[in-house]
N, C-alpha and C positions, 0 to 999 in steps of 0.2 A: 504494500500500500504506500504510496507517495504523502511524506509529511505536507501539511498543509499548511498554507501560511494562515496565522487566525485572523489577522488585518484585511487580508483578499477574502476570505469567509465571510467575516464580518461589511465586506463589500457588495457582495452579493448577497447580502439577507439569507446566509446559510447557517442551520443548525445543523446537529448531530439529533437524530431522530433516535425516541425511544421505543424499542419495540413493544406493543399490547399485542393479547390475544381479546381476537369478537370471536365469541360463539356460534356466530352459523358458519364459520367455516368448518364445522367437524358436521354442519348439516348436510354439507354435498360427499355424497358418496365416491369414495376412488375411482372407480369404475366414468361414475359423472366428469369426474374431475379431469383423469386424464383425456378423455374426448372432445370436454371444453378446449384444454389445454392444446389441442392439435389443431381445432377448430380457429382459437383466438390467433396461433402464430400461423395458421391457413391464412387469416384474415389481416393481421396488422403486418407481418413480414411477406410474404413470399406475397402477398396483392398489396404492398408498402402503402398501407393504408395509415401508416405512422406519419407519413409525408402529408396528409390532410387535417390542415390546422384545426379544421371543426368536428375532427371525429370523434367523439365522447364515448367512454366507458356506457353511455346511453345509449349512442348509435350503433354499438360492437353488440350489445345485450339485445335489444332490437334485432339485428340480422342474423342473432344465432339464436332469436325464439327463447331467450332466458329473461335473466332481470341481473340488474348490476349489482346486488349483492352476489351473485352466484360467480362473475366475473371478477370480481373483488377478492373472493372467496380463492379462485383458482391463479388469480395471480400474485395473490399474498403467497399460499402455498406451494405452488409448483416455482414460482420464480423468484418467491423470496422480497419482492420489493411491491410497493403499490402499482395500480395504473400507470399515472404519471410517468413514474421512473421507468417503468417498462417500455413504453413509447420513447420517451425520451431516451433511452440508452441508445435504440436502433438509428432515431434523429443522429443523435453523436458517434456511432460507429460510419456514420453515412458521411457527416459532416466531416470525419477524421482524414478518410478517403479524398476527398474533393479536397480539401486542405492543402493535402499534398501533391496534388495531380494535376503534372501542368499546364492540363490542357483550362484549370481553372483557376493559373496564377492571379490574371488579371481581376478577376471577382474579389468583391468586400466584403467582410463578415456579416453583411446585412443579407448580403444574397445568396450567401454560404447559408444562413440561416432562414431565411426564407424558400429557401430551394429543397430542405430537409424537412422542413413542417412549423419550424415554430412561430409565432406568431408576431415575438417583438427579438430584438438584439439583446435585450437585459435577462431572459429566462433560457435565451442560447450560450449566455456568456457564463450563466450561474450553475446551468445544467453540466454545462461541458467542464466548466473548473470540479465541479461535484465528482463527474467520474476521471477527472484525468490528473485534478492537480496540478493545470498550468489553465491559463486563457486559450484562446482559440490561436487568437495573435501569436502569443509564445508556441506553443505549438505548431503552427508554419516555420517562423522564422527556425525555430531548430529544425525542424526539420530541411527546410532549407539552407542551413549552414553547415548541416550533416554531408546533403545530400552533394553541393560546391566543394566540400573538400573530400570527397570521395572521389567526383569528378578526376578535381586536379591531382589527384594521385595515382590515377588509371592513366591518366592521357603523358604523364614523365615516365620519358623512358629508360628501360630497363640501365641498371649500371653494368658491366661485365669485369 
């Protein structure tokens, strides 16, 4: 896990979340759960329905003929984190990519972030520090300073 700075934390309105147990999630049965569970990543990953800023844990529960506690239920359990963050991590594994890819140097982190699904620059800056431990911004630049001096140590040549 990557130390955090608590000043950038405290920049983006981040806490450390405590975990609760709710009760109806021991209501949906395993059986339920893992079906959901194929259903919901059928629906937000592999049909990147994470990239649609208005899709709500309402609209997901809707198109899979359930109700949002049972979605709730099954992404508490099978993945360990809420809604939100579940959506959002796929946004930020999306956003990691494009980041570095130069076919999308020229784009700004507005469009980097709007191109993934989020709706403003401040809940892409806060989500993405959340799972990475740097900004968006630091994150290019290294990687793009990685990527330049790797360059120039391919293209000198060999000493004999």
């Amino acid at each position: 896990m990557v130390t955090k700075n608590p000043r950038v934390m405290a920049k983006y309105n981040l806490t450390e979340k405590k975990e609760k147990v709710a009760a109806y999630r021991s209501l949906v049965s395993p059986q339920l759960m893992d079906e959901l569970k194929d259903k919901i990543l059928n629906i937000i990953l592999i049909q990147q329905r994470y990239k649609d800023k208005n899709y709500s844990a309402k609209q997901l529960a809707e198109d899979l003929g359930t109700n949002t506690r049972y979605i709730s239920a099954v992404v508490n359990v099978r993945f360990h984190m809420n809604y939100t963050s579940f959506v959002n991590k796929f946004r930020i594994e999306e956003a990691m990519a494009l980041l570095v890819d130069k076919r999308y140097q020229e784009l700004n982190m507005e469009d980097i972030s709007d191109m993934v699904g989020f709706s403003n620059r401040q809940s892409f800056y806060a989500s993405f520090y959340k799972l990475n431990g740097v900004t968006p911004r630091d994150y290019r630049m290294r990687h793009l300073a990685q990527t330049s001096s790797e360059e120039v140590r391919l293209k000198k040549p060999l000493k004999k």
